[in-house]
C-alpha positions in Angstrom: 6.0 4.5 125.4 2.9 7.0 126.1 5.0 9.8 124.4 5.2 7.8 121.1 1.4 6.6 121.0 1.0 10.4 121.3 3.4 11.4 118.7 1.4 8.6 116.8 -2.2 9.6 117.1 -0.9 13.3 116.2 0.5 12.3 112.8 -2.7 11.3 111.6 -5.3 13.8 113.2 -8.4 14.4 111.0 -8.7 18.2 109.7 -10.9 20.7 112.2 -15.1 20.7 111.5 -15.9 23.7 110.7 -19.7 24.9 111.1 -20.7 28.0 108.5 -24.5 29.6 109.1 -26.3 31.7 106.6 -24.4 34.6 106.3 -26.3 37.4 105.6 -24.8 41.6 105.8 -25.3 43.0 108.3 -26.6 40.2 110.5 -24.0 39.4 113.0 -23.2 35.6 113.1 -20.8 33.1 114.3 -18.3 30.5 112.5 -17.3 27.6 114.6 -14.3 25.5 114.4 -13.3 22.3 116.3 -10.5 20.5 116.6 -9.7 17.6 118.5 -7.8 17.4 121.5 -5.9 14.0 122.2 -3.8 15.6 124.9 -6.0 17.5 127.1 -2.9 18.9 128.8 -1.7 20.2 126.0 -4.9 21.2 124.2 -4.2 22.8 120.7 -4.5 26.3 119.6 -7.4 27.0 117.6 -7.8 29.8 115.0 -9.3 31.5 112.1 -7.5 33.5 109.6 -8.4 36.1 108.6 -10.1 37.0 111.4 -12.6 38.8 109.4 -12.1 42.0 111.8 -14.3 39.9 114.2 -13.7 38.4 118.1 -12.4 35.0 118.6 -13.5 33.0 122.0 -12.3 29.6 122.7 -13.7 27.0 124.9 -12.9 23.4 125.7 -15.5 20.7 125.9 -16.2 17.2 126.7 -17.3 15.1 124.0 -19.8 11.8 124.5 -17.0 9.7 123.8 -15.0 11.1 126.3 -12.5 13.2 124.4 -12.2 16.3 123.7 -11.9 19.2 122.0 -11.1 22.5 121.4 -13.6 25.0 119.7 -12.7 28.4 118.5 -15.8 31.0 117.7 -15.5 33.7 115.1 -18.3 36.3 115.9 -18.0 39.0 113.2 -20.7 41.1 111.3 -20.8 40.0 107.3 -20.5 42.6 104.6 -20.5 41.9 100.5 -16.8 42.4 101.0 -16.5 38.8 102.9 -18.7 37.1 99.7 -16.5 34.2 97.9 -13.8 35.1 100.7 -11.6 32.2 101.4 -11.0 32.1 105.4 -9.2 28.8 107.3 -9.3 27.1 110.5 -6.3 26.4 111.6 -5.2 24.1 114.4 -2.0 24.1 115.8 -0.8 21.5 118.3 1.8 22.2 120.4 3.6 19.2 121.0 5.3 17.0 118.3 8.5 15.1 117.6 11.2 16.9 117.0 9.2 19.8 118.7 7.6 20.7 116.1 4.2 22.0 116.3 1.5 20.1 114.0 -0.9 22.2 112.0 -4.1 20.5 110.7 -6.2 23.1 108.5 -9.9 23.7 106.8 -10.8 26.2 104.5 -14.3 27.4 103.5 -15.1 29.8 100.9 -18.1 32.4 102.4 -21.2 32.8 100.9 -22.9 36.3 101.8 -26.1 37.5 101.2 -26.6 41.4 100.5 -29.0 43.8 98.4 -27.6 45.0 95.1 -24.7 47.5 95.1 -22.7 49.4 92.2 -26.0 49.9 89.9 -24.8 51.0 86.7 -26.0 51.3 82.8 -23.6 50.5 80.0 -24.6 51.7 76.5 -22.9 50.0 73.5 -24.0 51.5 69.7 -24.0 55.4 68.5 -27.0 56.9 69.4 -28.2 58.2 65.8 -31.8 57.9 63.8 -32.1 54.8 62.7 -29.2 53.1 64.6 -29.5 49.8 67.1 -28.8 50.7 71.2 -28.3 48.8 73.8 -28.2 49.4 77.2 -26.7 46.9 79.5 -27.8 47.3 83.5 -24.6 46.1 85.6 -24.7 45.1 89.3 -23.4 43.4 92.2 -25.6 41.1 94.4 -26.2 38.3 95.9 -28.8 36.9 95.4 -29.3 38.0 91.8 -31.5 40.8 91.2 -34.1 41.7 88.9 -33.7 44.4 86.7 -36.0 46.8 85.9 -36.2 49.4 82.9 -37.6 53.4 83.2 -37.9 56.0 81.0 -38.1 59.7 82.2 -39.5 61.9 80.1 -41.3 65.8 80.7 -40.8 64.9 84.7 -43.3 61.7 83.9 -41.7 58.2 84.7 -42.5 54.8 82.9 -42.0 51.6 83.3 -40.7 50.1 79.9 -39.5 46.5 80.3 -38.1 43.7 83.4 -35.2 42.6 81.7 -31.3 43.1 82.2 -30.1 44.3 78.6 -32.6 47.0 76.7 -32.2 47.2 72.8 -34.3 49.5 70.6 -34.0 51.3 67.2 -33.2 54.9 68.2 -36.4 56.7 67.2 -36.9 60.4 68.4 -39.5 59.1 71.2 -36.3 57.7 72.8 -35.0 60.9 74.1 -34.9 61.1 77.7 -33.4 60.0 80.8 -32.8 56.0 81.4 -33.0 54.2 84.9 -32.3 50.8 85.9 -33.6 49.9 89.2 -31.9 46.5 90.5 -33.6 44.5 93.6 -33.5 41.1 95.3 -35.6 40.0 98.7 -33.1 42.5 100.6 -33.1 45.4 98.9 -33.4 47.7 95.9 -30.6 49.9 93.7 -30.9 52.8 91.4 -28.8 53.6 88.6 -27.2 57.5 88.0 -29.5 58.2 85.6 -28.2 58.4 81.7 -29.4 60.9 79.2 -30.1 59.9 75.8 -31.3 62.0 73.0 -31.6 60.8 69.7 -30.6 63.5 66.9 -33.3 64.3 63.7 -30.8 62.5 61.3 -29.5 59.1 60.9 -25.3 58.8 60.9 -25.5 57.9 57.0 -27.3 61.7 56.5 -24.9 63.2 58.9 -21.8 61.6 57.4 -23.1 62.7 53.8 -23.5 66.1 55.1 -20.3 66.8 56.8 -18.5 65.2 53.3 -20.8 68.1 51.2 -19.5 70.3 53.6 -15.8 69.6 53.6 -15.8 69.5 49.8 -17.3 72.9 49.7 -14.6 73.9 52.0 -11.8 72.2 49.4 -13.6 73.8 46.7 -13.1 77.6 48.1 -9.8 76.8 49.1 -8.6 76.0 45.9 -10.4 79.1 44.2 -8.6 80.9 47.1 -5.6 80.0 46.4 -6.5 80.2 42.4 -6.6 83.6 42.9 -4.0 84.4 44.8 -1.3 83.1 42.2 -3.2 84.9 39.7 -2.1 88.5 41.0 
């Protein structure tokens, strides 16, 4: 009769608590799960999966109530790898009917706090007089960084705007090399830098030139070959 008031309290056993801090890279930290244990003599197996390349310790503990339960501690070091990582707590009891053993499960999804990584400038529009450029500054952090704008020119660095996407009217003044510096409260990142130089003539100018210049080409093609029929 014991055994199936066991069996019974088993079937309905709440999911582990699970007890996430602020998870921060390079901090090292711990994740705690409990479970309970309605059988102390046959307490379950706690454990976390992944394991997050981390050491897992369990203990047992008396509760106020007098029950207890079964923690199992996750002490690993966080890295923007782990951030929006799904990782469970898994308990598995080892006694059921039918000996079966009885999982009971939590999942969290990890929040991780680092300084901005993969800085990077995207440029969308032909660089020409005249034409519209934008440059888009790309990268990875949390929490979100600010973006900041530079313009290197003649070995002399300025500041030109705090904003994530840069759009101007290519003018000659434009030429030179473009940085995007990305920071939050735990860091700062450079972009490679990218080298823009804005040609003397618009597209328009360039595309009328290259037509003059392929029918001139035509033209003394066809008098070349005009006079070769003509011996």
């Amino acid at each position: 009769m014991n055994t199936i008031t066991f069996f019974s309290q088993i079937d309905s056993l709440a999911e582990p608590d699970v007890t996430v801090p602020v998870l921060r890279e390079g901090e090292k930290v711990n994740l705690t799960c409990t479970a309970p244990a309605p059988c102390p003599s046959h307490p379950p197996n706690v454990i976390w999966a992944p394991a997050l390349g981390g050491d897992v310790t369990q203990r047992t503990q008396m509760n106020a109530d007098g029950t207890q339960s079964v923690s199992a501690i996750l002490n690993f070091i966080p890295s923007f790898q782990h951030h929006e990582l799904k990782v469970n707590c898994v308990s598995i009891h080892p006694l059921h009917r039918e000996d079966k053993p009885l999982l009971s499960h939590k999942s969290v999804i990890l929040s991780v706090e680092y300084p901005p990584k993969k800085t990077r400038i995207s440029l969308s529009g032909l660089v020409w007089l005249g034409n519209n450029v934008t440059l888009t500054c790309q990268s990875n952090a949390n929490s979100p960084a600010v973006h900041r704008w530079f313009l290197k020119r003649a070995g002399v660095e300025e500041e030109l705007s705090i904003s994530r996407v840069l759009s101007f009217t290519a003018a000659q003044n434009n030429t030179g090399e473009y940085i995007c510096e990305a920071q939050n409260q735990y860091g700062a990142m450079n972009s490679t830098n990218l080298q823009i130089t804005v040609p003397g003539i618009s597209f328009t100018a360039f595309l009328s030139i290259l037509a003059a210049l392929l029918l001139l080409i035509f033209a003394l093609l066809a008098r070349l070959i005009l006079m070769i029929y003509r011996r």
